[in-house]
N, C-alpha and C positions, 0 to 999 in steps of 0.2 A: 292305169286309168289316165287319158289325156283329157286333163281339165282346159276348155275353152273358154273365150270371153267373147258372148255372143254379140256383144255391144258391136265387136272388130267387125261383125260378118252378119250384121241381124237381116235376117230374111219375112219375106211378108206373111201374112195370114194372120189368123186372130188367134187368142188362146182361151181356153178354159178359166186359167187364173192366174196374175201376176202378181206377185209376192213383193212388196218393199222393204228391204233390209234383210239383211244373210247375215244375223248370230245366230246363236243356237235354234232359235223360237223358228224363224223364216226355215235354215234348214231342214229342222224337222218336218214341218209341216210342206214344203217342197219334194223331200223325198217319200213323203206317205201319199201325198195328191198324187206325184207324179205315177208311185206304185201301184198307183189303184186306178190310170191309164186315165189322167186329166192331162192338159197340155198344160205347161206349167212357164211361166221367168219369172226369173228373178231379179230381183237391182239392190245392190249392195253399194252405199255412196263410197266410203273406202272399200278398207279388206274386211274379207269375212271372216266373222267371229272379233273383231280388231278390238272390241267396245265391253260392255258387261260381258260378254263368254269370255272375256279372256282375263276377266279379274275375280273368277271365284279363290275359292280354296283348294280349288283340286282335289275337289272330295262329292262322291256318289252316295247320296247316305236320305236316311228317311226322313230325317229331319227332328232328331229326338227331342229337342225343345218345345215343340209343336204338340206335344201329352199336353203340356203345362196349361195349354190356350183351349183343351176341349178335343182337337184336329183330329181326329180320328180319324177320317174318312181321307185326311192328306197323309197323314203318315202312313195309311196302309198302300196310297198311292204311289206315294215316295218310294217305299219298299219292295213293291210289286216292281216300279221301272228301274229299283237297283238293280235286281236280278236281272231284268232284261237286259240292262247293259251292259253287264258283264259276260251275259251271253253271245248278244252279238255284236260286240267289239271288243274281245278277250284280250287282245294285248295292250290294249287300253286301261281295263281299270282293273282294279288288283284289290284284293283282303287288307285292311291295315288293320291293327288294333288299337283299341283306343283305354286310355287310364282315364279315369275322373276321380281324384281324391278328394275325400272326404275329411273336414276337418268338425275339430269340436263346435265351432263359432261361425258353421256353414249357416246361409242366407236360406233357409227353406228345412222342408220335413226329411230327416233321412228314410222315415217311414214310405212317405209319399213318393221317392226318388225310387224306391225299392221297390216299389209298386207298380212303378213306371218302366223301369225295365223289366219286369217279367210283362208290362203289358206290349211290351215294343218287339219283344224275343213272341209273343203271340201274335202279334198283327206281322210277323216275319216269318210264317209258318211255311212259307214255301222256299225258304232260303237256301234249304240245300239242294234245290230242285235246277242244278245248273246241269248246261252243257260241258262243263269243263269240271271234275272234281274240285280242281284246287280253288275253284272258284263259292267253293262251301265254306259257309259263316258258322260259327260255335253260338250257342247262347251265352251269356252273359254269366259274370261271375263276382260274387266279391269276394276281394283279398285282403289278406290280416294287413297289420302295420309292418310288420318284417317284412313279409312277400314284396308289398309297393314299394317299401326304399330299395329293394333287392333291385324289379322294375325298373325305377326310376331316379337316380340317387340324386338328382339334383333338388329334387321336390323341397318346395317351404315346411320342414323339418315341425315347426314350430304350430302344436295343437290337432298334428296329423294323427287320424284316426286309421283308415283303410281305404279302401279304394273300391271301384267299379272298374271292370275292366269287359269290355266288349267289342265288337266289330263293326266296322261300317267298310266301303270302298274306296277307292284312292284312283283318281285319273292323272296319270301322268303327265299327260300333255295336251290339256281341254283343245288348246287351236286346232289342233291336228284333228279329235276328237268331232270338232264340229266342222272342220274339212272333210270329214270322212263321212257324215250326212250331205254336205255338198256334193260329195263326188259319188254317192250312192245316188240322189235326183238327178245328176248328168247320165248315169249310168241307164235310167230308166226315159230318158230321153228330154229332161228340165234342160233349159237355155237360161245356162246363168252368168252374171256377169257383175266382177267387183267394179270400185272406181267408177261406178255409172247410178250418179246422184237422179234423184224424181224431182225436176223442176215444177212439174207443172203437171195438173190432168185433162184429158178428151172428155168432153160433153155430150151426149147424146138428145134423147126427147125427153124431155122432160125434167132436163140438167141429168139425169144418169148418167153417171161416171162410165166411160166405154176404151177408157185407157191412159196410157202416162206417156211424158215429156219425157225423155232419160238425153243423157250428156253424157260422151266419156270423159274423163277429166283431162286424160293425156293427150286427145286430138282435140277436143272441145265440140266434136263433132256431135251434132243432136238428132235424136229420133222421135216418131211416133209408136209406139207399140201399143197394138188393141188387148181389148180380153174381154172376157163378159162377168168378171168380180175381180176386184183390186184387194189383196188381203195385205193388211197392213200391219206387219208386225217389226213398225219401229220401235221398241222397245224404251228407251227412257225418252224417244225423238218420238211416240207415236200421237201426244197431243199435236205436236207441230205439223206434222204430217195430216191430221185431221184440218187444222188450219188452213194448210195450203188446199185441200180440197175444199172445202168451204168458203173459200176468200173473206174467212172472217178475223181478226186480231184474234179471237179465241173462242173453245168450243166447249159444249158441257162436259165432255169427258175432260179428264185433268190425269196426267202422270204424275203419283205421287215420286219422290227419287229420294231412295236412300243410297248415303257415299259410303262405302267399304271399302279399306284398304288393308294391305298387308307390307310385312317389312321381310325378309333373308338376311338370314345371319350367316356366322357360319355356325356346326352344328352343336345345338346348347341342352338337347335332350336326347334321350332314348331312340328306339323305334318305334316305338308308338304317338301316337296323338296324345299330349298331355293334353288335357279340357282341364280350366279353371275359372273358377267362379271371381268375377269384379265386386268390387264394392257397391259396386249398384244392383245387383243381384244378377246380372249380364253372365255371359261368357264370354271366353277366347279360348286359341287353341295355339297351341306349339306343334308344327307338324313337319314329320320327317320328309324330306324332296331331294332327290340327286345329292346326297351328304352332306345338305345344309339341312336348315331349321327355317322353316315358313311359318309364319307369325302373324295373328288376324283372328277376325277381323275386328274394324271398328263397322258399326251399325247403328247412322245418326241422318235426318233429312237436310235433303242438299235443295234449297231453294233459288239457287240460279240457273243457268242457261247451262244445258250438257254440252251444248258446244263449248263452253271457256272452263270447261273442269277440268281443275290436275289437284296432285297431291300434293296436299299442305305439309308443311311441318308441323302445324300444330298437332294434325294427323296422326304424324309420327312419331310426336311425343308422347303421344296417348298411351298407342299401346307400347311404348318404352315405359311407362310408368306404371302401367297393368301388370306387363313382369314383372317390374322389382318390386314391384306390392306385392305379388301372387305366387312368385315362383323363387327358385331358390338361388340361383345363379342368374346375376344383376349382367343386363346391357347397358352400352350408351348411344347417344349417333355413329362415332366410330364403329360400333362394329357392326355398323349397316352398310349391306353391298349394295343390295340393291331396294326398291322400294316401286309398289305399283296399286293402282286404285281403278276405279269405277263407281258406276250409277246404277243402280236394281230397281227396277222399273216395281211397283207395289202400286195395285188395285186401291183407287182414289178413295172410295169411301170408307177408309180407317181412321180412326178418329184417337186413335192410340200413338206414342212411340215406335220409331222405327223398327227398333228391335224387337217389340212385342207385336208388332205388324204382324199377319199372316202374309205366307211365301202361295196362297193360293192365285189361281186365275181366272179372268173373267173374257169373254169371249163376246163379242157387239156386233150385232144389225144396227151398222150408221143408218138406217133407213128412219128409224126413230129419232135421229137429228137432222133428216130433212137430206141425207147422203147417201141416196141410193147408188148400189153399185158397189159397195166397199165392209167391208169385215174389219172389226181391228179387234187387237189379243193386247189384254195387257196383265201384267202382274205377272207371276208363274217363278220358279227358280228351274235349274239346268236340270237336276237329275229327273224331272217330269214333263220336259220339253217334249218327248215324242208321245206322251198320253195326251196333253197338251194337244199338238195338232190332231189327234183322232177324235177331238172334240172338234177343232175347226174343222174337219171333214166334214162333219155330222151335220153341219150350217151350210154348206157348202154344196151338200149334195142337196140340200131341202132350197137352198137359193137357184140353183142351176134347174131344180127337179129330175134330177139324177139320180140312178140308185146307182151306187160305186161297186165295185170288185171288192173282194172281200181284204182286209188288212191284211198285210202280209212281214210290217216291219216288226214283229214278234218274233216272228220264224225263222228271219235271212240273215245273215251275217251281214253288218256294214261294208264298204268297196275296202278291200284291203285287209280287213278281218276276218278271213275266211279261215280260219285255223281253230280246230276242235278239241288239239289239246297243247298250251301252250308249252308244257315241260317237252312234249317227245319235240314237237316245233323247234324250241331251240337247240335242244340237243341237235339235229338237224344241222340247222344255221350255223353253228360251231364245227361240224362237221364239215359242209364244203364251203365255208369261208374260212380256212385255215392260214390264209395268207392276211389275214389281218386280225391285229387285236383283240382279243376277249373282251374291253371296255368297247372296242366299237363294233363287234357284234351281236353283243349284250342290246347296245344302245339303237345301231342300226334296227335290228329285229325287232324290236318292240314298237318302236315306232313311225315306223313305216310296212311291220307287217309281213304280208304276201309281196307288197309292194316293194321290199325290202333289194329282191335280188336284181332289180333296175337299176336301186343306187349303186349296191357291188360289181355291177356290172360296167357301171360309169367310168369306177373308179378300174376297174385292171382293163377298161379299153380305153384311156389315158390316164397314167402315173402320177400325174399333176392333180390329177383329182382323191387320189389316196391318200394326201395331206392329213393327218390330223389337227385339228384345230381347238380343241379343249379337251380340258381332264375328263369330259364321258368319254373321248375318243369320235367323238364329231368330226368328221371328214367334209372333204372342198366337193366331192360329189354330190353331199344334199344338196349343194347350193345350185348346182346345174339341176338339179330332177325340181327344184322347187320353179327356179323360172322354166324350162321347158314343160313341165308336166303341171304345176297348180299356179300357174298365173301370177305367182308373186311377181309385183311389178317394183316396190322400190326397198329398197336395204330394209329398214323395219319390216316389210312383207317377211324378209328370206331368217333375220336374226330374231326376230319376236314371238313368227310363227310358224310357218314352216320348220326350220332346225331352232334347236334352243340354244345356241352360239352365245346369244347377247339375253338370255332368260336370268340367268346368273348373275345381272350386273354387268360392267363394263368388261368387256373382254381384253380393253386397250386397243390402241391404234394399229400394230402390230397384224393382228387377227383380223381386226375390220380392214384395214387398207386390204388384204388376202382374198378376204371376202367380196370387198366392193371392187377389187378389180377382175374378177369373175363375172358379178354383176354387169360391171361394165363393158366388158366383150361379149357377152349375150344381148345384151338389151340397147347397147349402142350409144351409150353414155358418152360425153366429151368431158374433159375432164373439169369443168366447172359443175356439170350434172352429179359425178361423182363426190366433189367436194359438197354441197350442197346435202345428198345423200348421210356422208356421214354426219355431219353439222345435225342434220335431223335425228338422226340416231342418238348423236352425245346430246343430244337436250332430251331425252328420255331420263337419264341418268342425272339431270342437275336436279338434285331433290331437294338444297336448300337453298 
């Protein structure tokens, strides 16, 4: 699939509906409109997915915390679009198992905890109802005290009783993940385009919004583009975006924004998700990723501007402290590689704690704030992102007076994910890529797919591109198929999200200069542009 930036080449006519902001939320609901034959763009101000999609946990799951609050009706939500998206994006998300140990001096009912998974293993009745076998989840179980130290031997020894152990999903590599919703609405004919900020809106009668201002960022060059509803799913930007429609300092909708972050280690548990309970009655999770330990989150309200958010330290001492209260084997800052955060956009009228927050969504007719012309979404988490936009359809078609085509993103495999059984699949791939590594056909295949034998193909129709570049076995061809085929425009594009090069931490200079000088003969960099480049990059990494 060659992903365009329509911004380079926009052509006239009007659209059905134009989408602000490309993370997960925009994509989905971009490739469900566009599937069900609306004319669709999109404006993503950076790269897509750059923001919250790309600071979860890398986890598809129903959200088992959510028993606790009543959710019923989200958790079964939850668990319904697990399945689905392991259905149709199979090399993406994968079975993990998950430990929850129990201790004597546990914060809460063991009874009520027990009660909770058999009621979670119920609202998950159609778990094994996948495309792919190995895509089948077990019910839940609990294990003695010998079994879990067996499990997990690093565990806080001290009052340990037994464990829970059960399953949820694991997404390898969320960017790609919601690249792969992007390049599913190009596929169906969405005109989408990163780098291209919403300055401003078109007016019609009656002030009806009838279209956006868009900029590319790298020519500065500006457009008008029409449509006949503006769906606004800026995400923890989406009060501000209301703002700028409104020409008001501020609007009655408000983004609530909780900061979550996560720390890498290298790897300090099992394979499975250890879940531990905080002293606040909270959790965290230790979770297994490419042979580290992925650590997270924290879940606390962020009351300044998401434009000037990074990761604190104070952050990261948090959950440095949560371990060595919680678990068995102590970190310090030293043995943090790397360290990354975000904002989760959370439906305003909660009057709770972040983390007792519900992960639901709410869906708005601005027509009630006097903003005709405009939809916004706010709230929602990743794993019900594409239920999520069949909701925004549903307003969409009754704002248009449209009856749509029937959904189809249940059914389809995502662009790239066309594969029905991932084991005979890779057997396959190992089969006639024999001229390259097991780690990088492991690593290629999975994530990139169907897509997969483009990048192989790069790589033995110039040698130079057969490089490996990290211990996955990450080769210099992703970086050619990311700028030629998905639009990655600057070094962060090709190392954060497209390949996972620089996901791990600093790769060193070594690897990036490799890297950016690819870059830079593709995309036509001079060599102040390339230093610059990297400059941007290593300030990703200065985390204290």
């Amino acid at each position: 699939m060659l992903l365009k930036r329509y911004i380079e080449d926009p052509e006239g006519g009007k659209f059905d509906i134009i989408i602000v902001g490309g993370g997960i939320t925009g994509a989905a609901v971009a490739y469900i409109a566009a599937a069900r034959s609306l004319s669709v763009a999109l404006f993503e101000k950076k790269d897509y997915g750059g923001a919250t999609s790309a600071a979860t946990s890398k986890l598809i799951h129903g959200g088992l915390r959510y028993l606790a609050n009543g959710e019923l009706r989200l958790v079964r939500e939850s668990l319904r679009e697990r399945r689905i998206l392991g259905n149709i994006a199979p090399n993406f998300v994968y079975s993990l198992p998950f430990i929850m140990p129990m201790y004597k001096r546990w914060k809460g009912n063991i009874w009520k905890m027990l009660a909770g998974m058999y009621l979670y293993d119920l609202l998950s009745y159609d778990k094994k109802d996948t495309w792919d076998k190995s895509k089948r989840l077990q019910n839940h179980k609990l294990v003695s005290h010998r079994k879990t130290i067996r499990l997990e031997p690093n565990l806080r020894m001290k009052d340990l009783r037994n464990a829970f152990y059960f399953f949820d999903y694991q997404s390898i590599f969320p960017e790609r993940l919601t690249l792969a919703f992007i390049k599913s609405a190009a596929e169906y004919g969405a005109k989408v385009s990163n780098y291209t900020p919403v300055d401003g809106f078109i007016y019609g009668e009656a002030g009806r919004i009838t279209g956006v201002k868009v900029r590319d960022l790298f020519t500065g060059r500006t457009s008008e583009v029409h449509g006949s509803l503006v769906i606004n799913c800026g995400g923890t930007w989406a009060d501000k975006i209301l703002s700028l429609a409104s020409g008001a300092a501020s609007t009655a909708h408000k983004v609530k924004r909780s900061e979550g972050i996560h720390i890498i280690t290298k790897k300090i548990a099992g394979h499975h998700v250890v879940s531990l309970q905080k002293a606040d009655g909270g959790h965290m999770m230790i979770m297994p990723w490419r042979d580290h330990s992925l650590i997270g989150t924290t879940d606390k309200e962020y009351y300044g501007d998401p434009d000037d958010y990074r990761v604190s330290a104070e952050s990261i001492d948090e959950i440095i402290e949560n371990v060595n209260a919680n678990f068995g084997r102590k970190i310090s800052r030293e043995d943090i590689i790397h360290a990354y955060g975000g904002l989760r956009p959370l439906v305003d009228d909660q009057t709770k704690g972040s983390y007792e927050t519900s992960r639901r969504y709410e869906v708005y007719d601005n027509a009630v704030d006097g903003i005709e012309g405009m939809i916004t979404v706010e709230g929602g988490k990743y794993t019900t992102s594409r239920s999520l936009a069949r909701e925004v359809l549903k307003l969409i078609s009754v704002k248009l007076d449209r009856t749509l085509s029937d959904s189809v993103s249940d059914n389809l495999y995502l662009s790239g994910c066309e594969i029905r059984d991932m084991r005979q699949f890779m057997i396959r791939q190992h089969l006639n890529y024999r001229d390259f590594s097991r780690n990088t056909v492991e690593y290629v295949s999975r994530n990139y797919g169907t897509e997969s034998k483009v990048v192989f193909q790069i790589a033995r129709d110039d040698s130079r591109y057969a490089e490996v570049v990290s211990n996955d076995g990450e080769i210099l061809a992703e970086v050619v198929y990311a700028i030629r085929y998905e639009c990655a425009r600057t070094l962060r594009d090709i190392m954060l999200r497209r390949t996972g090069t620089g996901t791990l931490g600093n790769p060193g200079r070594k690897v990036t200069d490799k890297i950016a000088a690819v870059a830079a003969e593709m995309l036509g960099w001079n060599d102040r542009r390339r230093e610059e480049e990297i400059a941007s990059l290593t300030r990703v990494y200065e985390l204290f």
